[in-house]
C-alpha positions as YAML, in Angstrom:
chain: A
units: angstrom
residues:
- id: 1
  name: UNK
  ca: [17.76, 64.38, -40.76]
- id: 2
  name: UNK
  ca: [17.68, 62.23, -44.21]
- id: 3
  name: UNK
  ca: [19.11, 65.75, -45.47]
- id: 4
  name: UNK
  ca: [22.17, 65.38, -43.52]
- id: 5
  name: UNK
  ca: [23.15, 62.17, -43.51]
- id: 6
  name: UNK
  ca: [23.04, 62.48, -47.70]
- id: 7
  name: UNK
  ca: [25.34, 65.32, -47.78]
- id: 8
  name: UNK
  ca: [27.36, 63.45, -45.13]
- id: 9
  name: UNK
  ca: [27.42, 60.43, -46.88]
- id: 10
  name: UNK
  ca: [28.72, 62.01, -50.12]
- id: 11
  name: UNK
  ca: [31.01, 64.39, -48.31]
- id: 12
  name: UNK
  ca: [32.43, 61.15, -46.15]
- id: 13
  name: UNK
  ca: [33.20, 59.54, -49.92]
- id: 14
  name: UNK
  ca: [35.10, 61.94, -51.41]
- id: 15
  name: UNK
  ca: [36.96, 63.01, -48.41]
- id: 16
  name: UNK
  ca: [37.95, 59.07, -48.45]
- id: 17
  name: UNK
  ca: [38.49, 59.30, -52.07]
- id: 18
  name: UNK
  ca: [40.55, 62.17, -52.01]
- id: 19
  name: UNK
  ca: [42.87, 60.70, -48.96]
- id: 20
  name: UNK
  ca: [43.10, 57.02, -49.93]
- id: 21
  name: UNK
  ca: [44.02, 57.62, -53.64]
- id: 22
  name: UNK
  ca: [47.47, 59.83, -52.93]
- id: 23
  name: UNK
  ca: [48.05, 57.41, -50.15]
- id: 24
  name: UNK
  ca: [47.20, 54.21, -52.39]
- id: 25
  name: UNK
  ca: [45.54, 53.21, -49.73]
- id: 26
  name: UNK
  ca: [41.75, 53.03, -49.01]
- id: 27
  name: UNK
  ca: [40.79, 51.70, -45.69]
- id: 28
  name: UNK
  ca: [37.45, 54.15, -45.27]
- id: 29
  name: UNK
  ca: [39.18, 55.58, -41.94]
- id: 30
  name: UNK
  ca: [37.99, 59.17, -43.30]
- id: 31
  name: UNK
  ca: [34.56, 57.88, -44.46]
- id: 32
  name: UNK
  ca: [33.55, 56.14, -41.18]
- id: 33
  name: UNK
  ca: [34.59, 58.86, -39.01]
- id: 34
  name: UNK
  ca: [32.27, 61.60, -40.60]
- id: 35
  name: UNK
  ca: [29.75, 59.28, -40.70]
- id: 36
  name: UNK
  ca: [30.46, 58.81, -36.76]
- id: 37
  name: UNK
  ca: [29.78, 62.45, -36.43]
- id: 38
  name: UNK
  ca: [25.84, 62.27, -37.75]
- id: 39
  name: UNK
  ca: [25.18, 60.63, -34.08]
- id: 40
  name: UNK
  ca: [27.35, 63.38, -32.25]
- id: 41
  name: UNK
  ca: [25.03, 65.87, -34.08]
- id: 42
  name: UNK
  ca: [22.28, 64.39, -32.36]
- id: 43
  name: UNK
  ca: [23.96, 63.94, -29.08]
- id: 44
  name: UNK
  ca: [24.97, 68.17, -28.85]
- id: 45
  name: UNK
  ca: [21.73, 68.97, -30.27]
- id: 46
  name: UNK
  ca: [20.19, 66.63, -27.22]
- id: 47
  name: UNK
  ca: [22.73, 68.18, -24.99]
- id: 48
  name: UNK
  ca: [21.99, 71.82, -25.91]
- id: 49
  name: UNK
  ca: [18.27, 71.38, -25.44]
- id: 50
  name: UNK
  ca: [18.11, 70.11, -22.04]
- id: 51
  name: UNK
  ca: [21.54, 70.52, -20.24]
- id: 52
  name: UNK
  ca: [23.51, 73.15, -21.85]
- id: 53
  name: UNK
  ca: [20.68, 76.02, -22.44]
- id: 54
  name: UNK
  ca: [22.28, 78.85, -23.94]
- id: 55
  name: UNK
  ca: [25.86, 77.86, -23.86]
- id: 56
  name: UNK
  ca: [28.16, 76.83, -26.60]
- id: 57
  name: UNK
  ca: [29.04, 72.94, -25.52]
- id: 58
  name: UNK
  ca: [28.00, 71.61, -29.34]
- id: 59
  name: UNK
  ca: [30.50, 73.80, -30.84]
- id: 60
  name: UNK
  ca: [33.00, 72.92, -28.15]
- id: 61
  name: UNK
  ca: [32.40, 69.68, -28.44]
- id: 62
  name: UNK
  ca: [32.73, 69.31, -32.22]
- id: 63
  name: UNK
  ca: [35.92, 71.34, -32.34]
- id: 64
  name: UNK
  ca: [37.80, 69.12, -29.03]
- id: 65
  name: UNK
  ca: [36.84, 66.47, -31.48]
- id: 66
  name: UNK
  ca: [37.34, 67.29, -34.33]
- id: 67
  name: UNK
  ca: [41.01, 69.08, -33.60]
- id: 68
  name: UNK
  ca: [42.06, 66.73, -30.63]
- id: 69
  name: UNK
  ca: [41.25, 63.32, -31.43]
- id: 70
  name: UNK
  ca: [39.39, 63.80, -35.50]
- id: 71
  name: UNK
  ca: [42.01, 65.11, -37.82]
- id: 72
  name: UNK
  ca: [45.53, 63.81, -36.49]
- id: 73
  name: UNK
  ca: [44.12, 60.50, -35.71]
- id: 74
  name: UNK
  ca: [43.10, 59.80, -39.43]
- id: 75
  name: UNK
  ca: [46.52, 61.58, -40.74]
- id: 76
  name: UNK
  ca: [48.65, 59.23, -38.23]
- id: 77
  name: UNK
  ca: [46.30, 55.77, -39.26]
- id: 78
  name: UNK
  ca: [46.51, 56.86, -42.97]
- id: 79
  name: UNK
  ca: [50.16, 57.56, -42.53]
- id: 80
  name: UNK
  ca: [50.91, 54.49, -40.32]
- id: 81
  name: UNK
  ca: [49.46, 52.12, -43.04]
- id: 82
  name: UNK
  ca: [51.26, 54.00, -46.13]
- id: 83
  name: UNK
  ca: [54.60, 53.51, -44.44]
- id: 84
  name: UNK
  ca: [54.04, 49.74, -42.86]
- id: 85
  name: UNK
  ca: [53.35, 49.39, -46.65]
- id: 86
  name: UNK
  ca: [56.13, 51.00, -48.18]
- id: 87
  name: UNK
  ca: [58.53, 49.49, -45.71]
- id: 88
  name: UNK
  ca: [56.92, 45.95, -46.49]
- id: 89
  name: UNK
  ca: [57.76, 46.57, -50.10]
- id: 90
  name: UNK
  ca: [61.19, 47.60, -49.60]
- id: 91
  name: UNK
  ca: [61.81, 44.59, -48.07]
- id: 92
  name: UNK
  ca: [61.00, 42.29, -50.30]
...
């Protein structure tokens, strides 16, 4: 488990790094939510074992996550902030 939350860890920090620095904006949105998924690891692993024998619910529930509510979430907060910025600036 140490194993994984290392390469998530790093992973999580250059994801952020490569988002927030095109953006000019780093709010570790992208960081914190692959870090969030080292407990839903857990969680489907738990699931699998007891409740979901020989099914495919992890893998389900990773992707519903990860397409539904992972990915567009942090575009729309990154680009939310970037333009409340921009539009800030222009302003002045």
């Amino acid at each position: 488990m140490t194993a994984n939350v290392a390469v998530f860890a790093v992973s999580a920090f250059f994801h952020e790094l490569l988002i927030s620095i095109p953006c000019h904006v780093v709010r570790l949105w992208a960081f914190l939510a692959m870090m969030g998924q080292i407990p839903l690891i857990y969680l489907t692993d738990q699931l699998e074992k007891t409740l979901f024998k020989e099914t495919q619910a992890g893998n389900y529930t990773f992707w519903l996550i990860f397409c539904i509510f992972g990915q567009p979430m942090a575009v729309l907060l990154y680009y939310a902030d970037f333009s409340a910025r921009t539009t800030s600036e222009s302003a002045l």
